[in-house]
C-alpha positions in Angstrom: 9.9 11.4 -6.7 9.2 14.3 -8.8 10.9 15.8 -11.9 13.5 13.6 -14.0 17.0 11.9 -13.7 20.5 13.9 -14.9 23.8 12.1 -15.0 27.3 13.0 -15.0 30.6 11.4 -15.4 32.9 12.6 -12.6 35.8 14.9 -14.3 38.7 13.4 -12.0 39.2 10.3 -9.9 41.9 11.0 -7.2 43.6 8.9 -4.4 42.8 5.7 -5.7 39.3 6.5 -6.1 38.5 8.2 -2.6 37.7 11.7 -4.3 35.7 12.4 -7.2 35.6 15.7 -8.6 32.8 16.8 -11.6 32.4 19.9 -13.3 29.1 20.1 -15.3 27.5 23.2 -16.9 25.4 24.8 -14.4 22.5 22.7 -12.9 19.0 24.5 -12.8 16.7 23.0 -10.4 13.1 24.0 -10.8 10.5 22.4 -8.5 6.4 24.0 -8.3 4.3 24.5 -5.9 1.6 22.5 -7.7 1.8 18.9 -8.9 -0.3 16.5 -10.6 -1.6 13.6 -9.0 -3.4 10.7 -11.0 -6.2 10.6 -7.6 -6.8 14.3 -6.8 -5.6 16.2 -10.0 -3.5 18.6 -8.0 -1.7 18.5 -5.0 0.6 21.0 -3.3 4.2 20.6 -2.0 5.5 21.4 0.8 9.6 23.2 0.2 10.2 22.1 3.3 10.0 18.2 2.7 11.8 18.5 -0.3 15.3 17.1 -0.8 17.1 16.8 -4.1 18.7 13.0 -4.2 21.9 12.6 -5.5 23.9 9.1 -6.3 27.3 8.3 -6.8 27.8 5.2 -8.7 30.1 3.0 -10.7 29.9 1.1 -13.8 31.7 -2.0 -15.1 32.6 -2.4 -18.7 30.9 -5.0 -20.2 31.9 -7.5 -23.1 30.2 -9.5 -25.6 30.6 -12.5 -23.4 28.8 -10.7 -20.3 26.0 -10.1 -22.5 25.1 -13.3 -23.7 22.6 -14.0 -20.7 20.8 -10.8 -21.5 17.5 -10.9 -23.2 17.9 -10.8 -26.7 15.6 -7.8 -27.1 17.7 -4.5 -27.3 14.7 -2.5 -25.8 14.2 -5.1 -22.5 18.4 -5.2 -22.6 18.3 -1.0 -22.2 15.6 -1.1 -19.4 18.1 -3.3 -16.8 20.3 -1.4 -14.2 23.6 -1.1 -15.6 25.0 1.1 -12.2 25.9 0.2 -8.8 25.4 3.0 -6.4 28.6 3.6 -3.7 26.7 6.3 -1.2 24.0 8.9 -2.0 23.3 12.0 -0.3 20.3 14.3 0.4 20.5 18.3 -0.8 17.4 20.1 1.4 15.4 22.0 -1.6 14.1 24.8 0.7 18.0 25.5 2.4 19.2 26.2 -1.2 16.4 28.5 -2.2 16.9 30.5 0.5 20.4 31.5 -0.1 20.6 35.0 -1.5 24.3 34.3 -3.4 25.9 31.8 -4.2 28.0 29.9 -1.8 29.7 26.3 -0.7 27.5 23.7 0.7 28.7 20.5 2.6 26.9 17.6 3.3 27.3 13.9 4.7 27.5 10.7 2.2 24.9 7.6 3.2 24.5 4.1 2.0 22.2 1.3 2.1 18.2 2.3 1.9 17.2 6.0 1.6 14.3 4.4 4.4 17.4 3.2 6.7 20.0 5.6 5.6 23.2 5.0 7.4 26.6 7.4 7.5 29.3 6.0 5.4 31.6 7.4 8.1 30.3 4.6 10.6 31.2 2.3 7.9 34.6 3.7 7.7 35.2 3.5 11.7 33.8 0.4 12.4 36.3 -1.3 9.7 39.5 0.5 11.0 38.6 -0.7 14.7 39.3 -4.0 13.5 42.9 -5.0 13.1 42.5 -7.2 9.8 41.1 -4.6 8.4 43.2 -1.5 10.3 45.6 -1.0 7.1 42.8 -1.6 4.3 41.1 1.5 5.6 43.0 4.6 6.0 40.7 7.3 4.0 39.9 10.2 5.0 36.9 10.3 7.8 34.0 11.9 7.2 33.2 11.3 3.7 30.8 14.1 2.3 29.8 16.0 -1.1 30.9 19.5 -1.4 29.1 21.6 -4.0 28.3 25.1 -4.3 24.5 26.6 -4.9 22.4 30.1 -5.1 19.6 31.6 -6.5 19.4 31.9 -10.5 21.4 34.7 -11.8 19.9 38.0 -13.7 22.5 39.1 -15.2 23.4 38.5 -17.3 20.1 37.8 -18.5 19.6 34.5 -20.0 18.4 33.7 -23.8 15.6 32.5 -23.1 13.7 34.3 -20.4 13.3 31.6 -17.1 8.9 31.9 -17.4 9.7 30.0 -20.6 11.2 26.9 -18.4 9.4 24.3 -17.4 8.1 24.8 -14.0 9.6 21.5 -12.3 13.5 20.5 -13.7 16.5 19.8 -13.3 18.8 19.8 -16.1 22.1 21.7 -17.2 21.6 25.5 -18.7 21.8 25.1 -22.3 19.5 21.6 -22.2 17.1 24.0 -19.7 16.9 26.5 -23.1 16.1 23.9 -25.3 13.1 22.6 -23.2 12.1 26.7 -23.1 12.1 26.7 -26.5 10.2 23.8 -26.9 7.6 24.9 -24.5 7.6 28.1 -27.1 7.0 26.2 -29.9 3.8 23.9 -28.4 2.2 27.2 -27.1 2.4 28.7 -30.7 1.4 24.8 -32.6 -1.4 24.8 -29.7 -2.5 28.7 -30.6 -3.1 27.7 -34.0 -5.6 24.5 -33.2 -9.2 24.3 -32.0 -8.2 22.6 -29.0 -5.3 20.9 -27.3 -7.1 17.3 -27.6 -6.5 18.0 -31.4 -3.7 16.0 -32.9 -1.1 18.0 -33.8 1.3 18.0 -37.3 5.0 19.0 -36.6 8.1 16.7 -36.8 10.2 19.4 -34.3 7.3 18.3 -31.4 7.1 14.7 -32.4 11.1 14.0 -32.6 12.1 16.0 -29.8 10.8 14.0 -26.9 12.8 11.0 -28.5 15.8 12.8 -28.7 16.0 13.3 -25.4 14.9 9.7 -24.7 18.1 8.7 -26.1 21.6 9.2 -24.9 23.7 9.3 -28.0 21.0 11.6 -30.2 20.9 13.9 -27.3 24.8 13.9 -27.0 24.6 15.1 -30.8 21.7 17.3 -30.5 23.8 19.0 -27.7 27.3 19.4 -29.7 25.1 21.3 -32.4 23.4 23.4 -29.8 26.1 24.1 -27.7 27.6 25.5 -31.6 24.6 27.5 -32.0 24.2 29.0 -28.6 27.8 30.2 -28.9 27.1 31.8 -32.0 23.8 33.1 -31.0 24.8 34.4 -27.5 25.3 38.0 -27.6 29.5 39.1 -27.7 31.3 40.4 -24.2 30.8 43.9 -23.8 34.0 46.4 -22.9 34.4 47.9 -19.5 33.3 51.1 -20.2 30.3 50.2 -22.2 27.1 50.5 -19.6 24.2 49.6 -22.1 23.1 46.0 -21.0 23.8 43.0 -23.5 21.2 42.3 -26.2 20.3 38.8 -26.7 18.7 37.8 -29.9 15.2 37.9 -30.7 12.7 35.0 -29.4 11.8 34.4 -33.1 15.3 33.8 -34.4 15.9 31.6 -31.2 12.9 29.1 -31.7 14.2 28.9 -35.9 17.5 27.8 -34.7 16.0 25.5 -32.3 13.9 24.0 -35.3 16.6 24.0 -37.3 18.8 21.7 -34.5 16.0 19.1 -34.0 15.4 18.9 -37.9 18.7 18.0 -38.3 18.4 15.0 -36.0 15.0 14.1 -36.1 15.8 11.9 -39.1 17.9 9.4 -37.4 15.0 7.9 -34.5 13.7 6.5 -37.9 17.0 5.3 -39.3 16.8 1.2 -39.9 20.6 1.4 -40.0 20.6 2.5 -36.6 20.4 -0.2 -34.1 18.3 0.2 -31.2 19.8 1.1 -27.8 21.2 -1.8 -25.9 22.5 -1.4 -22.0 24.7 1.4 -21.4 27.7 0.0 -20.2 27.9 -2.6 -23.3 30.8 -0.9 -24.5 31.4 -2.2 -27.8 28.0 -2.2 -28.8 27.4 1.7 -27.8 30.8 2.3 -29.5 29.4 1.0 -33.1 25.9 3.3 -32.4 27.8 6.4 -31.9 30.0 5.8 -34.6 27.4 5.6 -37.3 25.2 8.7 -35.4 28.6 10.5 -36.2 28.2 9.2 -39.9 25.3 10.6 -40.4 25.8 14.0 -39.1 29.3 14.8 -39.8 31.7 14.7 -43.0 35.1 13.1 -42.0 38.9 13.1 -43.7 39.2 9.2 -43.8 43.2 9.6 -44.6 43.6 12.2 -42.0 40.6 10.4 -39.7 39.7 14.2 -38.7 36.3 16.5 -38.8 35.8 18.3 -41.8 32.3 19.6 -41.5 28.9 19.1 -40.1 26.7 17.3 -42.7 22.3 17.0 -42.4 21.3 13.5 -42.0 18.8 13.6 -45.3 22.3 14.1 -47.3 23.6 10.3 -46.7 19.9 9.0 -46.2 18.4 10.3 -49.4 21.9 9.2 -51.6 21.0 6.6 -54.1 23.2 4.0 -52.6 21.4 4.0 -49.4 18.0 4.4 -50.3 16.6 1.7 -47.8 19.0 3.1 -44.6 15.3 4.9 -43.5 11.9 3.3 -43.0 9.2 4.3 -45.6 7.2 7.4 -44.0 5.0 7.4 -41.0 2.9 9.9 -40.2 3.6 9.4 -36.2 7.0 11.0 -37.5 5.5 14.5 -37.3 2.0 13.7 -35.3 2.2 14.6 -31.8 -1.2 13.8 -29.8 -1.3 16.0 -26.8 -4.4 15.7 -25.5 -3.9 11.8 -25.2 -1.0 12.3 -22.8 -3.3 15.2 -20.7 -6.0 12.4 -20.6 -4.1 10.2 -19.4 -1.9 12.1 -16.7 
């Protein structure tokens, strides 16, 4: 398996849970040539035996009573599969870069191993030739994901130029940016030092990585970016108007960026914050995002409505909460590199 995981909660359930529709943000899929491998250093891929694996699963609410067998660390609680998969389905890499436009793409749902795949349309005949079962199982045959792919669109041109991506993804557009602007920001951090194997001193580096680690801080990070991209994003030009769009600078992207993470960073070393638990313990994931939003937003109690986006240091510094953050670290802004190039 190459690249990372992305996850999306389906947008409708229809006909008693036969047809699920989702509607994310556009999904850019990067994959290079050349890969690391821990034997040879590099290796190179082949398009043609690569498939992008996608799941469809379900999760069951759980209670504080169904968590009473777990381990009673949070961190061991978060690492146990909290998803049961339905069917899966393979997307062939090299069939979707070829298309020249974008277009509707069909193909069949499987279940069991992805080393013993099997159709989940036998499963559906071979339960409606049997008469106990003949009534239970009227859905609709050949079961299949329908989605629509092409090649990434120049125009309009993106914010951040696509070379600033990293080379093997998959993640939504505006996530995508962020990680380009992240890139930016090492290249410039790694200009300034000796060498890469040189610790490095910036809290946007060091804080981002765990942002993205977890789900409710990226949730937040992405409500603030989304606000800032919007703002940022150049406005719709009229239909006469033949002069191309122009985006904003590179500069005044990566300061916004920096601004974003700053304003969250704060909160991986909040001791108020509990640590994440399983991600279907419902009430427990409930209090976590609740105080996440406490931190970073300003709320009408009387009217239980928004009022403003606050930074984090605001209630963390206030006298009355003077122990809500851990006494300063230096791994809070330290990033080490050249220890994650050793050991890759």
């Amino acid at each position: 398996f190459l690249g990372n995981i992305i996850g999306f909660k389906p947008l409708h359930v229809r006909n008693r849970g036969t047809s699920w529709e989702f509607k994310p943000e556009p999904i850019i899929v990067r994959c290079s040539e050349m890969q690391g491998d821990p034997r040879i250093g590099t290796r190179i891929i082949d398009d043609s035996t690569l498939s992008l694996y996608v799941e469809l699963n379900v999760s069951y609410r759980l209670d504080i009573a169904d968590t009473r067998t777990m381990p009673s660390s949070e961190h061991k609680a978060s690492q146990m599969v909290d998803e049961i998969t339905c069917a899966w389905s393979m997307i062939s890499f090299s069939r979707c870069r070829e298309l020249t436009q974008e277009q509707s793409i069909s193909v069949p749902l499987y279940y069991g191993s992805i080393y013993a795949p099997n159709k989940l349309d036998d499963l559906y005949k071979a339960a409606q030739q049997e008469k106990a079962f003949g009534g239970a199982f009227k859905l609709k045959k050949d079961p299949h994901l329908v989605f629509r792919a092409g090649p990434l669109p120049a125009d309009p041109p993106p914010l951040v130029p696509y070379s600033f991506y990293p080379p093997t993804m998959i993640s939504v557009r505006s996530t995508a940016c962020a990680l380009g602007l992240y890139r930016a920001c090492l290249a410039l951090q790694v200009a300034k030092q000796h060498s890469i194997f040189v610790p490095m001193s910036d809290v946007v580096l060091a804080s981002f990585e765990g942002i993205l680690e977890d789900t409710d801080l990226y949730n937040e990070f992405m409500l603030k970016w989304r606000s800032i991209l919007a703002k940022l994003a150049p406005p719709p030009q009229p239909c006469n108007c033949k002069s191309p769009p122009i985006n904003p600078s590179m500069p005044s992207l990566i300061e916004a960026y920096r601004r974003c993470v700053a304003e969250i960073s704060p909160l991986l070393h909040s001791q108020t914050l509990p640590p994440q638990h399983i991600a279907n313990f419902a009430e427990y994931q409930d209090y976590r995002q609740r105080l996440i939003q406490k931190f970073c937003r300003t709320v009408d109690g009387d009217k239980n409505v928004v009022k403003g986006q606050r930074h984090p240091v605001e209630p963390l510094s206030h006298a009355g909460f003077e122990y809500l953050h851990e006494p300063f670290d230096v791994a809070e802004v330290r990033l080490a590199a050249g220890s994650r190039c050793l050991r890759s």
